[in-house]
N, C-alpha and C positions, 0 to 999 in steps of 0.2 A: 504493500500500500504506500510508500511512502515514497518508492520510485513512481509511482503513476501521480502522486503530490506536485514531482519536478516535471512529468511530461506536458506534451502540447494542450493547447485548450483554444478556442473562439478566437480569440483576442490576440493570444501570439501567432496565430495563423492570420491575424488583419485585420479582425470583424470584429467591433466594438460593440455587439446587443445592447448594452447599458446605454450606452452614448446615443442610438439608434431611439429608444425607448424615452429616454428625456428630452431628445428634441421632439417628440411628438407631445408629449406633455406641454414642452413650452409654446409650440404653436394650437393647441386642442382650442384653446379659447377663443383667439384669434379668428381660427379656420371657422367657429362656431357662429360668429359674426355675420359671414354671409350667406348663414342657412334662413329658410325662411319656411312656409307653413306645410310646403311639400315636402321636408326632408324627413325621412322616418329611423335614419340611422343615426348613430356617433360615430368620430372618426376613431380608427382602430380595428374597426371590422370586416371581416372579409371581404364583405362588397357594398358597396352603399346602397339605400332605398329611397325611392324617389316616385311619389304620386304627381300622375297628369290631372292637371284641374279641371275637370267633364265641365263644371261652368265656363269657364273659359275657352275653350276649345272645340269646334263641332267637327270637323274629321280633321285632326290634328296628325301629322308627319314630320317621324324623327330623323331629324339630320347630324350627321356625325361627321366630323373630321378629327384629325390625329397629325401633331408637327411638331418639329421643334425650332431652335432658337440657330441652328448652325455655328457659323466660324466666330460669330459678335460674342457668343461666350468665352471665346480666348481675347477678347477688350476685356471683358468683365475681370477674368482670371490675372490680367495688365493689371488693369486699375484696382486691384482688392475691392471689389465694387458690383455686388448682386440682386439688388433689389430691382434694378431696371430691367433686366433680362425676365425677372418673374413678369411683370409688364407685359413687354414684349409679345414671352407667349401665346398669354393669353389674348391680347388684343387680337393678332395674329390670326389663331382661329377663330375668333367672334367673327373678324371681317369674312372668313373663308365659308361661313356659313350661312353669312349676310347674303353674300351674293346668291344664294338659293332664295332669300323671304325669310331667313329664319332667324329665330330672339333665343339667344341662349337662356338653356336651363342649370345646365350644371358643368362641371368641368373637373376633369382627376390630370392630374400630375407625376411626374415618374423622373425620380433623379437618380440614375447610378454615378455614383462617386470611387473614388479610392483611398481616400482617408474621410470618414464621417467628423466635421468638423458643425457639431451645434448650430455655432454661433453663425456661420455662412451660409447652413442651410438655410435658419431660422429667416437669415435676409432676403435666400429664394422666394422663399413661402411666402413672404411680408409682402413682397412684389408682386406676387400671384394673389395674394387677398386685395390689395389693391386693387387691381384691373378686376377684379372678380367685383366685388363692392361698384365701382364706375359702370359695369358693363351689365350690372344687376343678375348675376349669376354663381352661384351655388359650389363653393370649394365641397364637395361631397368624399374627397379622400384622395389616395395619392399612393405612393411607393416611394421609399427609401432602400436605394442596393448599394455596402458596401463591398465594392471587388477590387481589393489589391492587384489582384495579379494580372483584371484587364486595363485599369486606369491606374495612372501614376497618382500621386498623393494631392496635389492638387490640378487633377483632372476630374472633368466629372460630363454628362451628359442632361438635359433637360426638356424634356419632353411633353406634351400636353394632348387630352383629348377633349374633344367638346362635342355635348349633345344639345341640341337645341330642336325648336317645333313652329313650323309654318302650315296654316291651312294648307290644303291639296289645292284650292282651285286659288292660292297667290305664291303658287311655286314659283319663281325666277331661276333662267331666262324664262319669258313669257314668248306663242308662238306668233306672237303678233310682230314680232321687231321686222322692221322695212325698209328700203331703202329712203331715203330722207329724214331718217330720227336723227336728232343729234346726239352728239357725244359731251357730256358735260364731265372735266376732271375735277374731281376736289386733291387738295392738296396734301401731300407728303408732309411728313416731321423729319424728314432725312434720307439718310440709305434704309428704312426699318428693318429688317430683319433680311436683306442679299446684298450679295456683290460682297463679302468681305474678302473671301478670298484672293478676290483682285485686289484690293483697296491695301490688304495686308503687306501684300508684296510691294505693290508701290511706296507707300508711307514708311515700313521697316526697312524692304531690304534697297531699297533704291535709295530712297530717300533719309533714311538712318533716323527718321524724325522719333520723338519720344511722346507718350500720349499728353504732356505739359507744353508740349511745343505752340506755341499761338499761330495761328490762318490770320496776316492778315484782313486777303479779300473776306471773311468770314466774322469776324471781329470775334472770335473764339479762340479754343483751346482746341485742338486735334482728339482728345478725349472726352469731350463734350458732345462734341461733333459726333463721335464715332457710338456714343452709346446712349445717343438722343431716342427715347422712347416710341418703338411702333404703335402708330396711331390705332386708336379704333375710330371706325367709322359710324359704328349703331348708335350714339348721340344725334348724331348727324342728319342720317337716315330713317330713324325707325316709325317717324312720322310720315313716311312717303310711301314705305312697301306695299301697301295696298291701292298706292295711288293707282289708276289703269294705267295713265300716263307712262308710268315706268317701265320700262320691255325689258330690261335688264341691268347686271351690272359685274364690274370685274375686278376682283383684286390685283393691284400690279404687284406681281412679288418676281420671285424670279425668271427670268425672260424677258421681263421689261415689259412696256405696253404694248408690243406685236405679239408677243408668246402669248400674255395671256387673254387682251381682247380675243383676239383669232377661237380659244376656246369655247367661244360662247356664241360666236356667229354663223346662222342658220347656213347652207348648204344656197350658193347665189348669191350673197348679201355680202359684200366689200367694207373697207372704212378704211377713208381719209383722213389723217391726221396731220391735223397744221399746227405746228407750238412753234413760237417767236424764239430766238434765244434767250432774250432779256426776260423771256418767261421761267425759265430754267434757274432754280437757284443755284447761287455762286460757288458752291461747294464743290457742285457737278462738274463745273468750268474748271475749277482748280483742280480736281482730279485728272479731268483730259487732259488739259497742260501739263502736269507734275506727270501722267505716266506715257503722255504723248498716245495716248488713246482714241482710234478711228473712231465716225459715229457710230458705222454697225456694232462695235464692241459695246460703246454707251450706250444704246439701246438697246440690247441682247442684256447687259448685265446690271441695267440702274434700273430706278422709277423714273430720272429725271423731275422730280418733284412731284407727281402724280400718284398719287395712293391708292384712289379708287375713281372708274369709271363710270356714268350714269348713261344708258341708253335710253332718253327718252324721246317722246313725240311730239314734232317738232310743232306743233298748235299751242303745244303747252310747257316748251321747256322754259321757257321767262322766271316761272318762279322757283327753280334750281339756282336759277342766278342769283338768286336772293338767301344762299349758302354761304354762310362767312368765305370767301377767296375763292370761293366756284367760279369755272369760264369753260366756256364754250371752244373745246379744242380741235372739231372734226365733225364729221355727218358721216352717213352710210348708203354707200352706191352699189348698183348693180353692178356684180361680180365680174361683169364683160366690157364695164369703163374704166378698169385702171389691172393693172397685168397682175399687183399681188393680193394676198387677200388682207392685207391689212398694209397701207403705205402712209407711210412716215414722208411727209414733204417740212422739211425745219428750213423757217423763213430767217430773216435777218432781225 
């Protein structure tokens, strides 16, 4: 017995159970915060429970999507600085399900780490209650995974799912979208959550710059910049989804706004998109120049300051304009007036 005293156990093999179990404690209250009259579980438990509200709801359709945070988590891990990334996520998927019609319900979270460190989780989480609380949405539970032996000690991963509920007959896209709708952008808060992996190289390894280093064109700090929080857009929007007006709508995330408009346009139906330069925040500019980057790359790999698309009809798109910095960036033509299915024309 007293050689099995000295052998292996949890903890010398990398896995801290204790530490695992007080950080759920310390955020249990927190997380408790953005439950509301549908939630029927505690966190802790195998799965969470969650009634649909028959009042509220007459043929209600669950929509789910599942992301993560990508390469902007190694800013995070730069600047000892986690709360924004919790943000991030979740905004993130709120807009990805927006673009269906749909109001989040609930959202779980999944952090594999390699050193279970408290107090840095606790700042994920805090970020993630945040955006949850803004976006009126239900932290219903989550996962904590310590694996030494696949992440380094301070590595870790951050991942999110979101379920949410839109009537059946105000799904987006709608099958009405036509040639003549316009296309109204609302704006960006940054690069949100793509492009780092280019950005990385530029700024580090070309440019040797440090996330303190100040942008003048930008009147910032390179680490400000770089870990400015992904918008949501359901503030925004959630008073229009059932407009008819609306045909659609698109998250710009990775692809830029050719990849991902294109996703959503019917079989025939083109779009023209015309943005000014001086419409592009300066950030963008300063990245072209600093990594000497063509347009097709900034377009393939930014927002260019566009966050989310609005396809509406064009009788009625006047009071979109009426969107804090909404503008009218393009319309939609038949398929057989312009050679691609989605063209970029950037004016002067």
């Amino acid at each position: 017995m007293d050689n099995l005293k000295n052998g292996l156990d949890y903890r010398k093999a990398g896995v801290d159970i204790q530490a695992g179990e007080a950080t759920v404690l310390a955020i249990k209250q927190k997380v408790r915060s953005t439950y509301n009259s549908n939630v029927l579980s505690e966190l802790g438990g195998f799965g969470g429970l969650y009634k649909i509200d028959k009042n509220l709801w007459h043929q209600p359709i669950l929509v789910s999507s599942t992301d993560g945070v990508g390469t902007k988590l190694l800013i995070a891990i730069m600047a000892d600085k986690y709360e924004t990334i919790g943000q991030d996520l979740v905004n993130h998927c709120v807009n990805d399900i927006l673009v269906q019609g749909a109001i989040p319900q609930f959202f779980l979270d999944y952090i594999g780490i390699g050193k279970l460190e408290p107090a840095k989780v606790e700042k994920m989480i805090e970020g993630i209650i945040i955006a949850c609380q803004q976006n009126s949405c239900v932290l219903i539970g989550g996962e904590m995974a310590e694996m030494p032996d696949l992440y380094k000690d301070e590595e870790f991963d951050l991942v999110g799912t979101i379920i949410g509920i839109v009537e059946q007959e105000q799904i987006l896209p709608r099958p009405k979208i036509k040639p003549g709708d316009q296309l109204i952008s609302l704006p960006s808060s940054g690069l949100h959550t793509n492009g780092y992996s280019l950005v990385r190289k530029i700024v580090f390894e070309q440019l040797k710059l440090s996330l303190d280093s100040y942008i003048p064109e930008c009147q910032t700090t390179l680490g400000e910049l770089l870990l400015s929080v992904h918008r949501s857009y359901l503030p925004l929007l959630k008073d229009y989804l059932t407009d008819p007006n609306l045909s659609g709508l698109a998250h710009i995330t990775g692809g830029g706004i050719i990849g991902n408009l294109k996703r959503i346009l019917p079989a025939g139906i083109s779009a023209q998109i015309k943005i000014k330069k001086s419409e592009i925040p300066p950030f963008f500019h300063w990245l072209q120049e600093a990594g000497k980057l063509s347009e097709e790359t900034m377009r393939e790999a930014f927002n260019l300051g566009t966050g989310m698309i609005c396809i509406v009809d064009n009788e009625a798109f006047d009071k979109y304009l009426t969107i804090p910095e909404a503008r009218c960036i393009g319309e939609l033509v038949n398929q057989n007036q312009i050679k691609e299915k989605v063209e970029f024309i950037q004016e002067c």
